[in-house]
N, C-alpha and C positions, 0 to 999 in steps of 0.2 A: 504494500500500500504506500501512500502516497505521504511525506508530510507536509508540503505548500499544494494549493489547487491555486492557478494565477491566471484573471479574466482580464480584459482592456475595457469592459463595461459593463452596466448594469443588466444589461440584456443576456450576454456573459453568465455572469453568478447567476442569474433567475433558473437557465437552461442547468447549470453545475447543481445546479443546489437540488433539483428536481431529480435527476440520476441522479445525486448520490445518497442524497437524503437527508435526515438530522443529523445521523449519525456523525457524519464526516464534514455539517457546518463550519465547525470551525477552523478548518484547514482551506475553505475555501475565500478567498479575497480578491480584490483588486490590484492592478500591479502598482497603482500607486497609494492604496494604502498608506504606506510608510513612508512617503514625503508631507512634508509641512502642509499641503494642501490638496487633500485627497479627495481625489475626483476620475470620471473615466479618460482615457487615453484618446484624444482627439482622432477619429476617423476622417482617413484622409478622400476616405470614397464621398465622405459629404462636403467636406471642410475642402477640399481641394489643394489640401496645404500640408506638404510632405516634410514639410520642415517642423511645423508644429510636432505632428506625429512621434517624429524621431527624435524631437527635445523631450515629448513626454517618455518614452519608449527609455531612452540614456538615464531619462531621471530617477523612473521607476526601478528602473536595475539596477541604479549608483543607492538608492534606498535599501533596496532589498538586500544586496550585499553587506550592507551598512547593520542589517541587521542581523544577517546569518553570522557575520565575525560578532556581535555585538551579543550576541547567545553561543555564541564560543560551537558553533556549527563547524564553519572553516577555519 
C-alpha cells in the first residue's frame, strides 16, 4: 500500500477518495497541501498558461520534499 495519494485538484481527491474509501483518507491530499497556500494546481488545459502550471507543479514538490526530510522519510 501506499503512504502519500497526490491529486493536482479537487476533482482529483473526490475520484481518490471514492476508490479508496475512508479507510485510506488520510493518505490522500493535494500536491500543494504543504505550501503556505494550498490550493489546486492551475490547469493549463483551461488557464492556457504552462508556466503557471509548472510554478505550481516545482512548488508543490519543493513542499513535499520539505516535508518527507522534515518526518525524517528521506
Amino acid at each position: 500500500m501506499y503512504d502519500y495519494i497526490i491529486g493536482m485538484d479537487e476533482e482529483n481527491l473526490r475520484h481518490m477518495r471514492r476508490i479508496l474509501g475512508e479507510e485510506h483518507r488520510a493518505k490522500v491530499g493535494l500536491l500543494l497541501d504543504d505550501t503556505p497556500h494550498p490550493r489546486a494546481i492551475a490547469d493549463p488545459w483551461y488557464t492556457g498558461n504552462f508556466d503557471a502550471t509548472f510554478c505550481d507543479v516545482k512548488e508543490g514538490c519543493e513542499a513535499f520534499l520539505t516535508r518527507l526530510q522534515r518526518e525524517n522519510i528521506i
